[in-house]
C-alpha positions in Angstrom: 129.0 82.0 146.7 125.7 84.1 147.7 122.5 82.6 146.6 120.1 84.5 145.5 117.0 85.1 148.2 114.1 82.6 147.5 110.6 84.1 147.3 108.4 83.1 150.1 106.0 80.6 149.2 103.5 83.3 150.9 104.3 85.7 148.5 103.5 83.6 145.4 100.5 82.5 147.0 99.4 85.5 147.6 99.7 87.4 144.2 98.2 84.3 142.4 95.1 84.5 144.5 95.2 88.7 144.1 95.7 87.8 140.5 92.5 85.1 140.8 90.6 87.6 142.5 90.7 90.5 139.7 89.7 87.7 137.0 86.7 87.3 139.1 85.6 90.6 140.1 86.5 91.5 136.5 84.0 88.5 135.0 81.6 89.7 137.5 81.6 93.1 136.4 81.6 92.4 132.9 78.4 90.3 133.7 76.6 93.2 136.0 77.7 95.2 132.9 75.6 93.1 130.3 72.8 92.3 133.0 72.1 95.9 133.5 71.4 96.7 129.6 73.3 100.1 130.3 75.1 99.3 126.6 73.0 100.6 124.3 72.9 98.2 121.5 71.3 100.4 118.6 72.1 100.1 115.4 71.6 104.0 114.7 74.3 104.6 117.5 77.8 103.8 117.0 79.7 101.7 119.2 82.5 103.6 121.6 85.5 103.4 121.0 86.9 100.6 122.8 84.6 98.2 121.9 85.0 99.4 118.1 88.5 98.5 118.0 88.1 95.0 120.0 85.5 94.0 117.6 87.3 94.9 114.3 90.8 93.5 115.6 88.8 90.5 116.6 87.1 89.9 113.4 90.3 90.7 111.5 92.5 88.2 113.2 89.6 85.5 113.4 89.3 85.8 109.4 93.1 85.8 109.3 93.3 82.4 111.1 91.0 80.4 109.1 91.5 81.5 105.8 94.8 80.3 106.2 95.5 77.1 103.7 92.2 78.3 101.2 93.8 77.9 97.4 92.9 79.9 94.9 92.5 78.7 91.6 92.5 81.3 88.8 90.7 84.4 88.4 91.6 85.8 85.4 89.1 83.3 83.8 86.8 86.0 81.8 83.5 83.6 82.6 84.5 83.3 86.1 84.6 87.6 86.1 81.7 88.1 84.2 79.5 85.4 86.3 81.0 87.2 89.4 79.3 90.6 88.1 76.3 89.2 88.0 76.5 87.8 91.7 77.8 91.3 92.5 74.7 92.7 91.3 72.5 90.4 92.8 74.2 90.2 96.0 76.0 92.6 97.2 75.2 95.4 95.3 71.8 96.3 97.5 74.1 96.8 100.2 77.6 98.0 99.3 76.8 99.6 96.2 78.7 100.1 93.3 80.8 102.3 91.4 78.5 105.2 90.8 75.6 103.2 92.6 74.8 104.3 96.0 73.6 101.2 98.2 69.9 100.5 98.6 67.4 101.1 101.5 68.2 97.8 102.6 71.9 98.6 103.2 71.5 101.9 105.5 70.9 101.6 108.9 73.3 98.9 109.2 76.1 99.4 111.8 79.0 98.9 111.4 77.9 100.6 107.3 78.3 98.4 105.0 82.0 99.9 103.2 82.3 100.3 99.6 83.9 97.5 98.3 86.0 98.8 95.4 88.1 100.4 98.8 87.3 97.7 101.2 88.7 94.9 99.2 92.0 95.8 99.1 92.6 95.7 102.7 91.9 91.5 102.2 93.7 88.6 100.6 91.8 86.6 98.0 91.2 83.9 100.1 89.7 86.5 103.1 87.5 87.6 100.7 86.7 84.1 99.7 85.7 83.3 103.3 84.2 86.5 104.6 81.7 85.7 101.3 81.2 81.8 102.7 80.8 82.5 106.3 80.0 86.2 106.7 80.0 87.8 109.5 78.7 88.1 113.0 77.3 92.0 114.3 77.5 93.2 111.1 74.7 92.4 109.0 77.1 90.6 106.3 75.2 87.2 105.7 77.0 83.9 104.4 76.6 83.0 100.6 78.1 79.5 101.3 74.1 78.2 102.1 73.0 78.8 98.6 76.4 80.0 96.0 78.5 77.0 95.4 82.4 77.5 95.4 82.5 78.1 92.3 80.1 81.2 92.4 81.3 82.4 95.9 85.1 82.4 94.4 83.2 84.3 90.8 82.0 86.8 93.7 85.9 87.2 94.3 87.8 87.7 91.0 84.7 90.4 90.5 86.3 92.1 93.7 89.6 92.1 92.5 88.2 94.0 88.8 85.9 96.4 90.6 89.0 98.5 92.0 89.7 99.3 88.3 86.1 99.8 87.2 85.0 103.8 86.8 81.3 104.6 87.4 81.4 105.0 83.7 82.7 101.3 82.8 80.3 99.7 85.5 77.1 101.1 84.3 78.4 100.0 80.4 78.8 96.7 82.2 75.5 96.7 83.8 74.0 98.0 80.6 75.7 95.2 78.6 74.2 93.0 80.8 70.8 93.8 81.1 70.6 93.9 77.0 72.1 90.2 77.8 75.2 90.9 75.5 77.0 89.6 79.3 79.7 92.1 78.8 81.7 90.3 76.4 82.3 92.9 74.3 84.0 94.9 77.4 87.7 94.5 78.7 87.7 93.8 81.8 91.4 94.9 82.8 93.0 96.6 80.4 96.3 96.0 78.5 98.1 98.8 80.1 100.0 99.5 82.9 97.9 102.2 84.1 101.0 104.5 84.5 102.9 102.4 87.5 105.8 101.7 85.6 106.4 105.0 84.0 105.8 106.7 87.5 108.6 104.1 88.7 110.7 104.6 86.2 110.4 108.9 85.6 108.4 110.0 88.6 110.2 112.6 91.1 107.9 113.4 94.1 110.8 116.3 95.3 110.3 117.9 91.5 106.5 117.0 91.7 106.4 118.8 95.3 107.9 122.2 93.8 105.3 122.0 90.8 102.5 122.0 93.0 103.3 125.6 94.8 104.7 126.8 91.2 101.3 126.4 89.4 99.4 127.0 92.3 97.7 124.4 93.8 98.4 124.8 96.9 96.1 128.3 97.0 92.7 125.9 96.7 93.7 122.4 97.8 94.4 121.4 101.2 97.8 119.3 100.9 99.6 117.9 103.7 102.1 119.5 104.9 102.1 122.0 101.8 99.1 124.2 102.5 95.8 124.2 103.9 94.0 125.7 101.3 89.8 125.0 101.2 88.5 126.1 97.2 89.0 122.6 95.8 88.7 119.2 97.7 91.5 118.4 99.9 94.7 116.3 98.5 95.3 115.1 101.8 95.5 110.9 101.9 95.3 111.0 97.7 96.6 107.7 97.5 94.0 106.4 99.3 91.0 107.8 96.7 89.4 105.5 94.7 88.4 108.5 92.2 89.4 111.6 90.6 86.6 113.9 90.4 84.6 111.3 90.9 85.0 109.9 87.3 87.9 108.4 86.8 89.5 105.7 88.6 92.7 106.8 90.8 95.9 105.4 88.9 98.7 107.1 87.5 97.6 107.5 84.2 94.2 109.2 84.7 95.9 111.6 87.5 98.4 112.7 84.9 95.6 112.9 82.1 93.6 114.7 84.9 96.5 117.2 85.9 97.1 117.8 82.6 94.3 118.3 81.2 90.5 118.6 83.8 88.6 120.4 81.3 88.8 117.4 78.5 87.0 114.6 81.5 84.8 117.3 83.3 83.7 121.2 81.5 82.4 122.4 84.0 85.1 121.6 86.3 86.6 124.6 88.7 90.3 122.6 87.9 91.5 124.8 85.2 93.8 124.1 82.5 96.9 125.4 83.9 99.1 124.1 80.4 100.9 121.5 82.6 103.0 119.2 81.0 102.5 115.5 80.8 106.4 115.1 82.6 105.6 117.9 85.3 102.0 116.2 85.9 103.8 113.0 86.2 106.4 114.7 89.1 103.1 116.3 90.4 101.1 112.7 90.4 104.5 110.9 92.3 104.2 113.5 95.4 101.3 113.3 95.3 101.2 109.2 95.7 103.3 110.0 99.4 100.1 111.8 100.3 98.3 108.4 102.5 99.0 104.6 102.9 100.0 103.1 99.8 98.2 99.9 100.4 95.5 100.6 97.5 97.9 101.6 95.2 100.0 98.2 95.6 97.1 96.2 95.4 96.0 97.5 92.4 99.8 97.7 90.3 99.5 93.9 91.4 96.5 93.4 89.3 97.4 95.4 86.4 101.1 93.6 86.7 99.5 90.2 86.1 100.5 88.5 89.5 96.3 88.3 90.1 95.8 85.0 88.3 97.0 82.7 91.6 98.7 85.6 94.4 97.0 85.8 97.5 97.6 89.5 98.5 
């Protein structure tokens, strides 16, 4: 039987102290590197690339880890919505903004920009967003609440989050409205009774038909649509399922892109969308290609909201 050759112990020796010797030289550069001040640490000048994507994957798995084992009680509790609004407003509000609300002085010049939070919170669980609201966050200008909100408030803060994906620029300043008056929004739904539309896109929605519709009315001469055209009158359709708003009025679900297709004139007259006498089916075939156009992450998060699994899931 042949045995196989043993390594020389000089050769193991010898890569582990090559290996020992990188580590160093790469600790010491790393150290010359901060010494010198060559990165410039500016808040009006973007980090490069590299260091972009270590910090965000860093923050994103660090978040991940201890969030893990937070339980969420319910937050469907109207009160618990309603105070969370409030918070919102006083809050986070002067530096995300708001639907229809652009973010105060305060929140410009931060880097990394504070995101709008009817996008950004769909890309977290509840119980991130519960402890990004505690803690914060390091380089980034996002303070911790847990100093001066109690739980109670902080997790308010929360099931606001998970209403203000479904709030137009229209419902929010009712709401603010409502609430300065000190009515407190009461007389306001919060999430509606309907579906929005996901079922009956489910259910009766063909993207191949919807596909064909688009170059048979036309929309491909003004819209930029991927793979479909690269036309430049109206906005470009590229990513759609990834918009927040259509037109910047109505929130992007099913419903109100059908309503939208079907109708522009009736939300906006003085629109460039013209009435093209599409029917509700064909705009419905229309809105499910559409919906292929981006990542459907948003979309999902919010058909989980409408569908009633918000009251304890932790997506």
């Amino acid at each position: 039987m042949i045995r196989p050759a043993r390594v020389p112990k000089l050769t193991i020796k010898t890569t582990l102290f090559i290996l020992a010797a990188c580590l160093a030289v790469e600790g010491l550069g790393g150290l010359f590197f901060m010494a010198s001040g060559l990165y410039n640490i500016a808040a009006d000048e973007p980090h490069f690339t590299l260091a972009r994507w270590m910090l965000q994957a860093g923050r994103t798995r660090s978040i991940q880890f201890r969030s893990r084992g937070i339980k969420v009680p319910n937050l469907r509790d109207p009160s618990l919505v309603r105070n969370g609004f409030v918070l919102y407003r006083k809050n986070c509000q002067p530096c995300h903004g708001a639907p229809g609300v652009a973010e105060q002085q305060i929140g410009r010049g931060i880097n990394p920009k504070p995101p709008p939070l009817e996008i950004a919170s769909n890309h977290w669980t509840n119980s991130q967003l519960f402890w990004i609201t505690s803690h914060g966050l390091k380089m980034s200008g996002m303070p911790g609440f847990g100093s001066h909100l109690s739980e109670t408030d902080r997790w308010a803060i929360v099931a606001f989050l998970r209403r203000i994906v479904l709030l137009s620029p229209a419902d929010y300043e009712r709401f603010s409205n409502a609430t300065d008056l000190g009515i407190g929004g009461q007389n306001f739904s919060w999430v509606s009774n309907e579906d929005y539309g996901f079922a009956q896109l489910k259910a009766q929605g063909n993207s191949d038909r919807g596909r064909d519709l688009l170059h048979q009315y036309g929309c491909i001469t003004c819209h930029t649509i991927a793979a479909l055209s690269s036309g430049n009158t109206g906005p470009p359709l590229t990513d759609y399922a990834e918009r927040q708003y259509i037109a910047g009025l109505l929130v992007n679900v099913p419903a109100n892109t059908v309503a939208w297709i079907t109708n522009p004139k009736r939300f906006k007259a003085d629109t460039a969308m013209p009435n093209l006498n599409v029917q509700p089916a064909q705009a419905l075939d229309m809105a499910a290609y559409l919906y292929t156009l981006g990542s459907p992450r948003r979309l999902t998060v919010l058909e989980r909201i409408v569908a009633g699994h918000r009251s304890r899931s932790d997506y």
